[in-house]
C-alpha positions in Angstrom: 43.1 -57.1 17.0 42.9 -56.8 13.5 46.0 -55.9 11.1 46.1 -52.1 10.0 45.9 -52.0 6.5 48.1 -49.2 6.3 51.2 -51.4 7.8 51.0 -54.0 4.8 52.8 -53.4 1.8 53.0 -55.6 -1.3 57.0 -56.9 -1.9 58.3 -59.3 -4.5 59.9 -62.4 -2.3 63.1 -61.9 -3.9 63.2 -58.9 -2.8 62.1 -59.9 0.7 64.5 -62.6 1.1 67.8 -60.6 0.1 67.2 -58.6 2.4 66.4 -60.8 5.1 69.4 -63.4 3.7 71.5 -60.2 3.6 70.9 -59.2 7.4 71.2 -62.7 8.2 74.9 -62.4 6.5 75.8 -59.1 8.3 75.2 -60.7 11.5 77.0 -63.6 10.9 79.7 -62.0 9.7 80.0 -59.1 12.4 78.5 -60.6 15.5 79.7 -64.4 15.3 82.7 -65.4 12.6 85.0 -62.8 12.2 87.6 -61.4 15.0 88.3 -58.0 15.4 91.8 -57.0 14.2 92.3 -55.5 16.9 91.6 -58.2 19.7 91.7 -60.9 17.8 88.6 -62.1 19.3 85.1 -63.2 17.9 82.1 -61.5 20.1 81.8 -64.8 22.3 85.5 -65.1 23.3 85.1 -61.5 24.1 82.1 -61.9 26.6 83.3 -65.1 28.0 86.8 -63.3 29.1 84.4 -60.5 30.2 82.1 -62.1 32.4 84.9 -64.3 33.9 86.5 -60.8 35.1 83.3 -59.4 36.6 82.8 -62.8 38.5 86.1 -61.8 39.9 88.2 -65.2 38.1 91.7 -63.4 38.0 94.5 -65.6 37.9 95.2 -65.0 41.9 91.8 -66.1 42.3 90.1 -69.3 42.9 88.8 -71.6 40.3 85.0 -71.6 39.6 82.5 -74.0 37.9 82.2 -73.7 34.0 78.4 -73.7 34.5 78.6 -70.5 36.4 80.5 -69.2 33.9 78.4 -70.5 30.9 75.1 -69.6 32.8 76.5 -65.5 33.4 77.5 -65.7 29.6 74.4 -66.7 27.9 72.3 -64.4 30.2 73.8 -61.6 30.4 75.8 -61.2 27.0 75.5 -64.0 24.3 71.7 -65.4 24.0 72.6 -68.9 22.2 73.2 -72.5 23.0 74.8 -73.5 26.0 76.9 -75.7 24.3 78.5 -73.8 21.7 79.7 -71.6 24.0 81.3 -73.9 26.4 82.9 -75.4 23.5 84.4 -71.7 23.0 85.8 -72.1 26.4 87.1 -75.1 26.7 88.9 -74.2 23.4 90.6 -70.8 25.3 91.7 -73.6 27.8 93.5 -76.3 25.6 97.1 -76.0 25.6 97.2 -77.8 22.3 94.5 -75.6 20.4 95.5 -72.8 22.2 99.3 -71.3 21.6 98.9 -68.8 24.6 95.8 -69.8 26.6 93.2 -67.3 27.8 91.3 -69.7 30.3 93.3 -72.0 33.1 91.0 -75.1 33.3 91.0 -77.2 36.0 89.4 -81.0 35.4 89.2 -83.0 32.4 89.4 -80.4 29.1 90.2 -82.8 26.2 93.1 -83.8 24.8 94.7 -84.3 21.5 93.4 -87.4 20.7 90.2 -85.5 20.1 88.3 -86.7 23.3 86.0 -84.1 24.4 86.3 -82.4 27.7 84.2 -83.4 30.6 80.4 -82.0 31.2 80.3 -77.8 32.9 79.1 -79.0 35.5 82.7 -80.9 36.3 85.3 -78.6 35.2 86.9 -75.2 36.4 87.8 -72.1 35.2 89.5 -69.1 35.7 91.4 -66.3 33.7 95.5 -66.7 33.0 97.9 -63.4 33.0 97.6 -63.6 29.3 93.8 -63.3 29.5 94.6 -60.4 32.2 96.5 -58.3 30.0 94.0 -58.8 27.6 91.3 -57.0 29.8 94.3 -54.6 31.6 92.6 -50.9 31.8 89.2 -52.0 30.8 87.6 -49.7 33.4 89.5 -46.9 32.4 87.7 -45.4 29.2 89.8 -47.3 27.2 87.2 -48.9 24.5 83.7 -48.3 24.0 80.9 -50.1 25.3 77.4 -50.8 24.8 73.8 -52.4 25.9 73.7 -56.0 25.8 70.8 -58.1 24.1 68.2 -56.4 26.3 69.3 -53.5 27.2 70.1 -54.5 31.0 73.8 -54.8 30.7 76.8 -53.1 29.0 79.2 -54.9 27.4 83.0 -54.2 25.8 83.1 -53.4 21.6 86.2 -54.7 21.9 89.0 -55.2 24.8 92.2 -53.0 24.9 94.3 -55.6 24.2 97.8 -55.3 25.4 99.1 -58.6 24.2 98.7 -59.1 20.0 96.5 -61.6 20.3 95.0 -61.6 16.7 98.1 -63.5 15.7 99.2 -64.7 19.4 96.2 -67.0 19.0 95.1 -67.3 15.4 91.7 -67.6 14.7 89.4 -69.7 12.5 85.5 -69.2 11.4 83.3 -70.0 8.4 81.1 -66.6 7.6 78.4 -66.4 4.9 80.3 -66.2 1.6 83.7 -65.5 3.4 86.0 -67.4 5.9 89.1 -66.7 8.3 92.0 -69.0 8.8 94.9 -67.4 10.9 98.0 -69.5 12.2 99.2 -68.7 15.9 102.4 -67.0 16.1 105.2 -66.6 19.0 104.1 -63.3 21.1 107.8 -62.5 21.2 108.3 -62.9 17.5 105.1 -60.1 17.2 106.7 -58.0 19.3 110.1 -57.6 17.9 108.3 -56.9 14.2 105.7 -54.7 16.0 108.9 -52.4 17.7 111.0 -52.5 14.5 107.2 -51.3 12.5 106.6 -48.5 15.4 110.3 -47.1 14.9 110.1 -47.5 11.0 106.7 -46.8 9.6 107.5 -47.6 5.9 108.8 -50.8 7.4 108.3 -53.7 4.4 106.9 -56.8 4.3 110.3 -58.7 4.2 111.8 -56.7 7.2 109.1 -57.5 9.2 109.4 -61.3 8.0 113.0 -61.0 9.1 111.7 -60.9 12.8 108.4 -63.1 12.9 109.4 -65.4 10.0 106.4 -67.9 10.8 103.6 -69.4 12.5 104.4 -71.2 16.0 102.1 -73.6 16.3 101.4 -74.8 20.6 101.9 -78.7 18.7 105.5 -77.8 17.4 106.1 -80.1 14.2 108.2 -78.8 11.4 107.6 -75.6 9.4 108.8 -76.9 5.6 108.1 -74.0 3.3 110.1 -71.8 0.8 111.0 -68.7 2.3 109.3 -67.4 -1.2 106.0 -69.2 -0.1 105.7 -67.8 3.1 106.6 -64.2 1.8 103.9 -64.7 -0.9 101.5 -65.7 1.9 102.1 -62.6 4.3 102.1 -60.3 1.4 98.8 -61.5 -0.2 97.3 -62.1 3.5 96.4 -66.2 2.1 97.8 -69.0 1.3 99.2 -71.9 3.5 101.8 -73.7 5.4 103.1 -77.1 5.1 103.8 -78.7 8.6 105.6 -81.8 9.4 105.3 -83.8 12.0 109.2 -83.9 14.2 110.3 -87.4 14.9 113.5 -88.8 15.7 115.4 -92.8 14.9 116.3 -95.1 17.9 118.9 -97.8 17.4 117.9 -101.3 18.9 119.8 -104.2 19.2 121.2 -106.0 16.1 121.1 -103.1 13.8 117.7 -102.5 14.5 115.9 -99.1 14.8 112.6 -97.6 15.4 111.4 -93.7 14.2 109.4 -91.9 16.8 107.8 -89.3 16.3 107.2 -86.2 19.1 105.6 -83.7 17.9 102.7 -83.9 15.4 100.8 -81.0 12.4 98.7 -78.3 14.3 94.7 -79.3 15.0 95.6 -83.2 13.8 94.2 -85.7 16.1 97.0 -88.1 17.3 93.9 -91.4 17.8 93.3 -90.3 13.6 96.8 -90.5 12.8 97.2 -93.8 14.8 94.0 -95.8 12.9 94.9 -94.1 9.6 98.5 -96.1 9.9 96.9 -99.2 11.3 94.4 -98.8 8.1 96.5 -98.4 5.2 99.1 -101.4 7.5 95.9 -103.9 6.9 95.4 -102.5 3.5 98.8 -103.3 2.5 99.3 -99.7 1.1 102.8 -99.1 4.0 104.8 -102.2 2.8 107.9 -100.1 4.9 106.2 -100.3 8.0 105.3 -103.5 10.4 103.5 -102.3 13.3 102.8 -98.5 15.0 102.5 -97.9 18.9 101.2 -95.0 20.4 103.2 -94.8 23.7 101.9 -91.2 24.8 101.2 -89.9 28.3 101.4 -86.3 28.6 103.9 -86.1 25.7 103.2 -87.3 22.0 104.9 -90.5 21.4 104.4 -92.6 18.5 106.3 -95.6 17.8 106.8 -96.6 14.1 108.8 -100.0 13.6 110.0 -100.7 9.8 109.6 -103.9 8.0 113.5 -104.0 7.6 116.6 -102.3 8.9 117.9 -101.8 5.5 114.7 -98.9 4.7 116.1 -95.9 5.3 114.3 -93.8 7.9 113.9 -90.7 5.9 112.1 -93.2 2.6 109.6 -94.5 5.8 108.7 -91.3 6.5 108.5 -89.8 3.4 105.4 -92.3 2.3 103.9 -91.4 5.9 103.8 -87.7 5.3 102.5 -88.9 1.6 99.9 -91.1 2.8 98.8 -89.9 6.0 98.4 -86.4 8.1 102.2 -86.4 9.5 102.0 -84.1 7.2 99.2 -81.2 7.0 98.7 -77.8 5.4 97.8 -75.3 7.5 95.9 -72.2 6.3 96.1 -68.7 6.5 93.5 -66.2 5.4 93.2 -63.2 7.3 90.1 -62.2 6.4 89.0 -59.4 9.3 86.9 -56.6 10.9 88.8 -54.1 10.9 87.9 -51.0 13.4 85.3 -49.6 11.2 83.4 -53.1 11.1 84.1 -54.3 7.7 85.2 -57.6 6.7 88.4 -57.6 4.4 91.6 -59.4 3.4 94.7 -58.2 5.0 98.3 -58.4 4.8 101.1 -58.8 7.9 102.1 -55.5 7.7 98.3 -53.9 8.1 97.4 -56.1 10.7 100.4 -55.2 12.7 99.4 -51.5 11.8 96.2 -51.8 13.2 97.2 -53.4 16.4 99.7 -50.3 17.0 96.7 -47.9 15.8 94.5 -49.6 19.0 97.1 -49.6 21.2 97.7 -45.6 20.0 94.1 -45.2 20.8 93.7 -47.0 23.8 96.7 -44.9 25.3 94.8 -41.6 24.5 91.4 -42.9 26.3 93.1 -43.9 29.4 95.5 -40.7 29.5 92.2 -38.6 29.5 90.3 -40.8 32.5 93.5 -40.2 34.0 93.4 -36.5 33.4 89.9 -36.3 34.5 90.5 -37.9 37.9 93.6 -35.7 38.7 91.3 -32.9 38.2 88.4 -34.2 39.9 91.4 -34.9 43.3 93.1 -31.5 42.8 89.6 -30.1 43.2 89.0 -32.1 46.6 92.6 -31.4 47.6 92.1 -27.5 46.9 89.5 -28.1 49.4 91.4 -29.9 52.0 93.6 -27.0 51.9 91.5 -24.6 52.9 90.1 -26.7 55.3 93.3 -26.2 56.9 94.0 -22.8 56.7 90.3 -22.1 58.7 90.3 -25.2 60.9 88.3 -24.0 63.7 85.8 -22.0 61.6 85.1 -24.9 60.0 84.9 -27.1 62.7 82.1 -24.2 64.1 80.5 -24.5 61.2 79.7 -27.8 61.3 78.6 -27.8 65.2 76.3 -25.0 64.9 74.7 -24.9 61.0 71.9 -27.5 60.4 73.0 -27.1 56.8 76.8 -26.1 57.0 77.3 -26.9 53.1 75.7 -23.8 51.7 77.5 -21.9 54.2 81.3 -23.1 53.9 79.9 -22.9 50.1 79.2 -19.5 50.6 81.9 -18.4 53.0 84.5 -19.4 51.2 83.6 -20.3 47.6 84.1 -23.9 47.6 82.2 -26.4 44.8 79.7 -28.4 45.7 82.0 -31.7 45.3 84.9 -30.2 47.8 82.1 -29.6 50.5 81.2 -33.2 50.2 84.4 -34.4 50.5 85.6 -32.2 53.5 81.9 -33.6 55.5 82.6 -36.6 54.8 86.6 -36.3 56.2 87.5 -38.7 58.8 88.8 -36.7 62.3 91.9 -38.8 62.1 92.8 -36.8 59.0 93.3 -33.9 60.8 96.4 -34.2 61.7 99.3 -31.1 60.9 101.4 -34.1 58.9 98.3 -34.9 56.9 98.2 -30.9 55.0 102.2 -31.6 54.0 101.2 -34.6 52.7 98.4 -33.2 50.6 101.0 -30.5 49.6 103.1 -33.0 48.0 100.4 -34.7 46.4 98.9 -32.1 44.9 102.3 -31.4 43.6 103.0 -34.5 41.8 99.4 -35.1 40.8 100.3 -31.3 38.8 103.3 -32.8 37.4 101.6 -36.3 36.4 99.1 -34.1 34.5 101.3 -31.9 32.7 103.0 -34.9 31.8 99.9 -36.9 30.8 99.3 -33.2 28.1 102.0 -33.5 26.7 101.9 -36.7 26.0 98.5 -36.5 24.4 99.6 -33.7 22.2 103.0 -35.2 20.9 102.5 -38.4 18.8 106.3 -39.1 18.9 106.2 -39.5 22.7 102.9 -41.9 22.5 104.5 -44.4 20.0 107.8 -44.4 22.4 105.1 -45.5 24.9 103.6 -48.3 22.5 107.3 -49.5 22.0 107.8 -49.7 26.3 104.5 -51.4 26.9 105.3 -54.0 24.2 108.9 -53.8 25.5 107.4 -55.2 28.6 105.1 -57.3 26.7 108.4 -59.4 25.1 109.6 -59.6 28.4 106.6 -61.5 30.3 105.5 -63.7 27.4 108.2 -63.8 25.0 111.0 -66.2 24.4 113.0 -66.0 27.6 109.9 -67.5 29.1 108.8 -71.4 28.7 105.4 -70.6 27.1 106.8 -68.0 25.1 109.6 -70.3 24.2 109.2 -70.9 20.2 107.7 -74.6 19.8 107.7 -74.6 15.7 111.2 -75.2 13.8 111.2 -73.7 10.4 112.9 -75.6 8.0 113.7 -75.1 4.5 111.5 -77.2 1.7 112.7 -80.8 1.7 114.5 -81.7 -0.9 112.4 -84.2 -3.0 112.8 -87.8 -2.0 112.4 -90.9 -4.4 109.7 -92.6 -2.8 109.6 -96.1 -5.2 106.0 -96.8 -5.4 107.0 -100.3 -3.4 107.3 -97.8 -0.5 103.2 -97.3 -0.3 102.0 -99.9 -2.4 102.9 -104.0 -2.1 103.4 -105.4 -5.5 101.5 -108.1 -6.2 100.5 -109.6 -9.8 97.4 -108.8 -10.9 95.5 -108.6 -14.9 93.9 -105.7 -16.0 90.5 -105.9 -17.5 88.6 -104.0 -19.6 85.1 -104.4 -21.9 83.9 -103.1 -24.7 81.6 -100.7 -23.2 84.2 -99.6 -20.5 84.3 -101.8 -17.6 87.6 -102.3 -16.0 88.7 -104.5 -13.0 91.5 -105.8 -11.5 92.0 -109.4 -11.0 94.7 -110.7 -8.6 97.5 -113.0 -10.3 97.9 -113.3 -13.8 95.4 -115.3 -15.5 95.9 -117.5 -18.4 94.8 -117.4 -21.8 92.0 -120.3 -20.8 90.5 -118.1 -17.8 86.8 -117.7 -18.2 85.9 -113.9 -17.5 82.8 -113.1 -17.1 80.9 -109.5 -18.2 77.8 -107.9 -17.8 74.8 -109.2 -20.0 75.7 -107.4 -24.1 79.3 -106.7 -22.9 82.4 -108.5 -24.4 86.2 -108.7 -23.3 88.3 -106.3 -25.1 91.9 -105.8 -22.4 93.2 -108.1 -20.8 96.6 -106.9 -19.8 98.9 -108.5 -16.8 100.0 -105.5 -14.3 101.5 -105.3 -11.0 99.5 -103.3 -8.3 103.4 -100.9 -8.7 102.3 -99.9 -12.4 100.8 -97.2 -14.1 98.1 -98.1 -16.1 97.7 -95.8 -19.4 94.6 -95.5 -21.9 94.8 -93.6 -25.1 91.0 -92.2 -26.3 89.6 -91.2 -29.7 90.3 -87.8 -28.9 93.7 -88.2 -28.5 94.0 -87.7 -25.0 96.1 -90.1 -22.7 94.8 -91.2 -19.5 96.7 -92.4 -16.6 95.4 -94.9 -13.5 97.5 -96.3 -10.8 97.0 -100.2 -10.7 96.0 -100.9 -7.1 93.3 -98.4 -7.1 91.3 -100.1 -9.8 88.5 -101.7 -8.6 88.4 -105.8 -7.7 87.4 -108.4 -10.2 84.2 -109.6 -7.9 81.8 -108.2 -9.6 82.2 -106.3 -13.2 84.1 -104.2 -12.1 83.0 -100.1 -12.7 83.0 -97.6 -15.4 86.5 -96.3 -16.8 84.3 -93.0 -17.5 83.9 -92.5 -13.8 87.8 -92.8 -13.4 88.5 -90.5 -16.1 87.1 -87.6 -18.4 86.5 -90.0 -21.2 83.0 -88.6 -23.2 80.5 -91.1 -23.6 80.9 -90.8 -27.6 84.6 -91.2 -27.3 86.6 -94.8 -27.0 89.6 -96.6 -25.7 91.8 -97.2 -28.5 94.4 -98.4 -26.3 95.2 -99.7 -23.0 98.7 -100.9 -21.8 101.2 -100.8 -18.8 103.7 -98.0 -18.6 107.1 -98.5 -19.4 109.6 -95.9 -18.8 111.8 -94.7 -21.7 109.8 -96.6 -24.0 108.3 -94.8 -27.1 104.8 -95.0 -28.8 103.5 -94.4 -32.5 100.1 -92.6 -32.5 98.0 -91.8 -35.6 94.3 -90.8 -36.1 91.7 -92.0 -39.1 93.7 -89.2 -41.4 96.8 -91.0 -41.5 98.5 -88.2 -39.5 101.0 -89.7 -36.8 104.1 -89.1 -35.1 106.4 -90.8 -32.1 105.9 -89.3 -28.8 108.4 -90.6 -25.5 105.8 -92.7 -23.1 107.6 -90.5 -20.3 105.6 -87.7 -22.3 101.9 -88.9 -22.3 101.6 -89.8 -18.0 98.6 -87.1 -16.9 98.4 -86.3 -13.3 94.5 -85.3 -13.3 91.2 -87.3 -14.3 91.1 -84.8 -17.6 94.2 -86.4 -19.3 96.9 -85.3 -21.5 96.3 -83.9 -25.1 98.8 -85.3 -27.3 97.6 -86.1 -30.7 95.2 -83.4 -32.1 92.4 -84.4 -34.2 89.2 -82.4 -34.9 86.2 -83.0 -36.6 85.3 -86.7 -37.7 88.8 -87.6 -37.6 89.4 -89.6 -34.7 92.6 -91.1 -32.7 93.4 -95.3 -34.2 96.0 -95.8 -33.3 98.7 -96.1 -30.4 101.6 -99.2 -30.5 104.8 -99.5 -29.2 107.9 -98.1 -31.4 110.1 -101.0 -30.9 111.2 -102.2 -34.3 113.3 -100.2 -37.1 110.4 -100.3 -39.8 106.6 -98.9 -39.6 104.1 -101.0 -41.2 101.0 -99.2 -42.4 97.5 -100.4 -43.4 94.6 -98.7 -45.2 90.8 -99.2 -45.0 91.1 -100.0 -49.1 93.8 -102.7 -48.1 96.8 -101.3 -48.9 100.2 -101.6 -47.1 102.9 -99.3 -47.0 106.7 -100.4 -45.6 108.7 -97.5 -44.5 111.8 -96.9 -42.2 110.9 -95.7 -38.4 113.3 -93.3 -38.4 111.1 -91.3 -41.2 109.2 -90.2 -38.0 109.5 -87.1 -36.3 109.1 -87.4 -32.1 106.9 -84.8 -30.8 105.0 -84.1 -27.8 101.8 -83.2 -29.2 100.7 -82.0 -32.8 99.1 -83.8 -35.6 101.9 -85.5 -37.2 102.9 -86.1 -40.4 101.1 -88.0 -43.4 101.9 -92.0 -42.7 99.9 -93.0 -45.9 98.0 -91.2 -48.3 94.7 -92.4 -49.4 92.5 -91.3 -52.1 89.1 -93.2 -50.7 89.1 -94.7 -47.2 91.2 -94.0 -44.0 93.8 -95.4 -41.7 93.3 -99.3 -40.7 96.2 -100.3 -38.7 99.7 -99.6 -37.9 102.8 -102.2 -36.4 106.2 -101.3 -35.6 108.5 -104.2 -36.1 112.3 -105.4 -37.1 112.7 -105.7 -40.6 114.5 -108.4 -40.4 112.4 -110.4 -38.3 109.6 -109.8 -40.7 106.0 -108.6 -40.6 103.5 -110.8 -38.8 99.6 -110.8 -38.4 97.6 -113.1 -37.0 95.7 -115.6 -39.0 92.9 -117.8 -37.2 94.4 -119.3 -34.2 98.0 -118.9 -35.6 100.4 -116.0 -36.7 102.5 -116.0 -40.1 105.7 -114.0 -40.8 106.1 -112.7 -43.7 109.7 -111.5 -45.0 109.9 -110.8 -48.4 108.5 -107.6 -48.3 110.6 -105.8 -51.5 106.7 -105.3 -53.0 105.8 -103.2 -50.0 109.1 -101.1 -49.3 108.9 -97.2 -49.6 108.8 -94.1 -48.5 106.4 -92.2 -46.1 103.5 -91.2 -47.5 103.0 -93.4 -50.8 100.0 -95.3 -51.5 101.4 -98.1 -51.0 100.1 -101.8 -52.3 97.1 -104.4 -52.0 97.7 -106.6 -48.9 99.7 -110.4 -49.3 97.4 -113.5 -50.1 95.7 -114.4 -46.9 96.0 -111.5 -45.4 92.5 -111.1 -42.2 89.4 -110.2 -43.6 89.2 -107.8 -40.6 92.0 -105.6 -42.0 94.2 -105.7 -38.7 97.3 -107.3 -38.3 96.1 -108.7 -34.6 
């Protein structure tokens, strides 16, 4: 059938695909990636839960095959892979992903190690009470529903959620431009700051804190984070935990001990822990440690033995958490739909809000089902009643009418419901007793609805509900019980333990070396001044420096930025080694000027092309990122020359016209960056070279393959920032003293 014209339109393709990327991004943001603040569930955790209640899997029920469940899922509810959603499940059923599971599973689910559960067809599942109080008053009007995928179902909006399982459970999921990360938290812990929030509605941020101060992760491990961190967090609705993993020392024989640790970070995988160890062990990077043993069954139990009983445990453990994930950050951005559908950031306090807001609404729903099926039994029950007062005209009625509804209709103004109801009575009901018993249950079905009104109209009364149902909540999952029990200590930051670099690095000797154009390696031992090294074809040796794999390694660039590389992560001498620039944020029309092994306290003359220098403590220049530290400013065409140690009493300065200048070290400021002060002045050329020495040990330079003193040096004396005089007889062509 051909196209009809009018149906075509010209559109730009940018315009076509925003608005097809931009649908794409609603849906995957509403319909697969974000939970609902209110349930805490993402639409296929919701439908699984559903369709395990309307195959009848309560938790007094019997167990049935994940396939069945999976198969009712994807054709009733969620249209996608098979797989992803058992995934979903088997996640609801592991007690270690899971802090309060919603699925009891039966068969092989996983474990911590990170093996994956068996195949659908194998495993079991059915609903826990947690998952039931989830899904408690679902046929009552209590949340909306709608039509499935094609129309031939109806499915929950959103469950009525008695537990708070938004934070109970956590959540996770990666959106199109936006993400969720939520901890799990103790149920009881949610409940106490969810009471204390109904009774005080202004309630802050640090009250509420002062009843659910953490995540409780179903892993335990060790909460170590400033009570100022995890208030920023809340308050802000992002930011992240630091967990430890719990262990514990065992004394063996002969002074001997062993650290074993229980409990490991949330969503680590013990098997990755264990090879991670026995990695950096072959490495050589966890000189502490001799051997690890995982020793788990159903518990986590990993064996750590140290290289000597003089390391203390708490040194051991500190390069672990350093090195490896015995120590994790866990994140929290509670980024969530809210009840109107739209994504957004939260903090503790709204979230809590909004679960008390569901719970008020939820409450209101089921109070007006309620109301509408008093009325609709007060009505039959009017009927009954009259039934009773004209017993035997009804009973002639219904011998002798072919149609007796019109006429007890008629005859005594009954609706069209209490007919139906008094046809279809059973004779049995009959009875005299039966009529007293209506009596009284027409009278406290009265009473239950004037009750019910008045609760609807007095908001004071509904909240003193919300507080009893989560009252009753705390009781059934809360501390007092052992899954409510609270697995996650919270500990205060650790203080900050020296960790000597030995303690995650072996020393071993090794030279630096460096080229001209930038290629550095690390050779092991320290070679001798005969060693033939060998560089890439129009490359030349310019560093060779013996190191210890301990060391920091420090370069000082043309732009007067220091540079900092730790020793045993420089590449092996093999081959030529690889580019310094890839290392660092060195530019490829800046140079090295320097490159030398830090020494701590020591202190270091810098100067640029101007003259300009000053002393700056070594301490000082160490930078903790690839982009350096700026420490001597220069600008233009003037350029960083110089960097030597200050170890002497007099500086030694040379000029490009060959003139050397003697003055006191002490005419030096220290600084921590600037440009310094004028070293020599110069009226044609720049700065040459610059030596720090002892005055009385005289000034050396190297000469050929040998180095002469000199010591009369009354010619060259002065004061900072002369001229100076032309250089000794003999003095290098090359202008440098080395």
């Amino acid at each position: 059938m051909p196209p009809d014209d009018r149906q075509i339109r010209d559109v730009a393709l940018t315009e076509a695909l925003s608005e097809r990327y931009l649908a794409y991004a609603l849906s995957t943001i509403t319909s697969r990636s974000l939970p609902d603040v209110r349930d805490g569930l993402k639409p296929v955790h919701r439908r699984l839960l559903y369709a395990m209640r309307q195959l009848g899997l309560d938790p007094r029920a019997g167990f049935k095959k994940c396939a069945r469940v999976v198969g009712d899922v994807i054709g009733k509810y969620h249209p996608h892979g098979d797989v992803a959603v058992y995934d979903a499940l088997v996640r609801l059923a592991q007690e270690f992903a899971a802090r309060y599971p919603l699925v009891e599973g039966q068969g092989n689910f996983g474990n911590i190690d990170g093996d994956n559960a068996a195949a659908m067809r194998y495993t079991e599942a059915r609903l826990t009470a947690f998952a039931e109080a989830m899904l408690e008053g679902i046929d009552e009007d209590t949340v909306d529903f709608r039509d499935n995928y094609d129309g031939s179902e109806r499915e929950p909006v959103v469950l009525p959620a008695r537990v708070p399982n938004l934070l109970a459970n956590g959540a996770a999921g990666i959106a199109v431009g936006m993400a969720t990360s939520i901890p799990p938290h103790n149920v009881g812990e949610i409940c106490e700051a969810l009471r204390y929030l109904i009774g005080h509605p202004e309630a802050t941020i640090d009250q509420l804190l002062r009843r659910m101060p953490g995540p409780d992760f179903p892993t335990g491990g060790i909460l170590v984070e400033s009570p100022e961190s995890i208030r920023e967090t809340y308050v802000t609705g992002r930011g992240s935990f630091r967990v430890r993993a719990r262990w514990t020392v065992e004394k063996l024989k002969h002074g001997q001990y062993q650290v074993v640790v229980t409990e490991i970070p949330y969503q680590v995988q013990k098997s990755r822990v264990v090879e991670k160890i026995a990695e950096l062990l072959l490495q050589r990077k966890l000189p502490l440690l001799t051997d690890v043993r995982d020793e788990s069954a159903e518990d986590v139990r990993l064996v750590l033995e140290p290289r000597s009983r003089t390391t203390e445990p708490e040194v051991l453990m500190e390069s672990l958490f350093r090195a490896t994930e015995l120590e994790a950050r866990i994140a929290l951005n509670m980024n969530v739909l809210d009840g109107g559908r739209l994504p957004r950031v939260m903090h503790l306090r709204e979230v809590l809000q909004a679960f008390v807001d569901h719970r008020l609404d939820v409450l209101v729903r089921r109070s007006r089902h309620r109301l509408e099926g008093i009325d609709r039994r007060l009505e039959i029950l009017d009927g009954y009643l009259i039934v009773y007062l004209n017993l035997d005209e009804v009973i002639r009625i219904i011998r002798e009418d072919d149609e007796p509804k019109p006429v007890m209709m008629a005859r005594w103004g009954l609706t069209e419901t209490q007919v139906e109801a008094i046809l279809n009575m059973r004779l049995r009901s009959l009875r005299r007793l039966e009529e007293i018993e209506i009596r009284k249950e027409v009278k406290d079905l009265k009473a239950e609805r004037k009750t019910l009104n008045a609760l609807i109209g007095d908001k004071a009364a509904r909240l003193e509900a919300i507080g009893a149902e989560i009252r009753e909540t705390q009781t059934r999952f809360g501390g007092a019980t052992a899954l409510g029990k609270r697995r996650t200590t919270i500990d205060k930051a650790p203080t900050v333990v020296d960790v000597p670099l030995e303690a995650v690095v072996e020393r071993e000797p090794i030279t630096v070396i460096c080229s001209e154009k930038g290629w550095i390696r690390a050779a092991k031992g320290h070679l001798g001044d005969g060693a033939e090294l060998k560089y890439k074809e129009g490359d030349r040796g310019r560093f060779v420096v013996p190191a210890e794999t301990t060391d920091k390694i420090v370069l000082f660039g043309t732009n007067g930025r220091f540079y900092t590389l730790s020793a045993d992560k420089l590449p092996g001498a093999r081959g030529h080694g690889e580019p310094v620039r890839l290392m660092i944020d060195l530019g490829n029309d800046q140079d090295i000027v320097a490159l030398f092994v830090h020494k701590p306290g020591r202190r270091l003359l810098v100067a640029a092309t101007d003259a300009r220098g000053f002393l700056v403590p070594e301490d000082e220049v160490l930078a903790q990122t690839r982009a350096g530290r700026q420490v001597l400013n220069v600008s233009g065409d003037i350029e960083a020359r110089v960097c030597v140690p200050a170890e002497g009493d007099s500086v030694a300065v040379l000029g490009s016209n060959r003139k050397l200048l003697v003055f006191p070290l002490d005419e030096l400021p220290e600084m921590t960056r600037g440009r310094g002060v004028i070293l020599q002045k110069h009226k044609d050329g720049e700065l040459a070279d610059v030596q720090v020495f002892r005055l009385a040990d005289g000034l050396a330079w190297r000469l050929g393959d040998r180095t002469r003193v000199e010591n009369d040096l009354r010619d060259w004396l002065g004061a900072r920032a002369q001229a100076g005089r032309m250089v000794p007889k003999g003095f290098p062509k090359s202008n440098r003293f080395f």
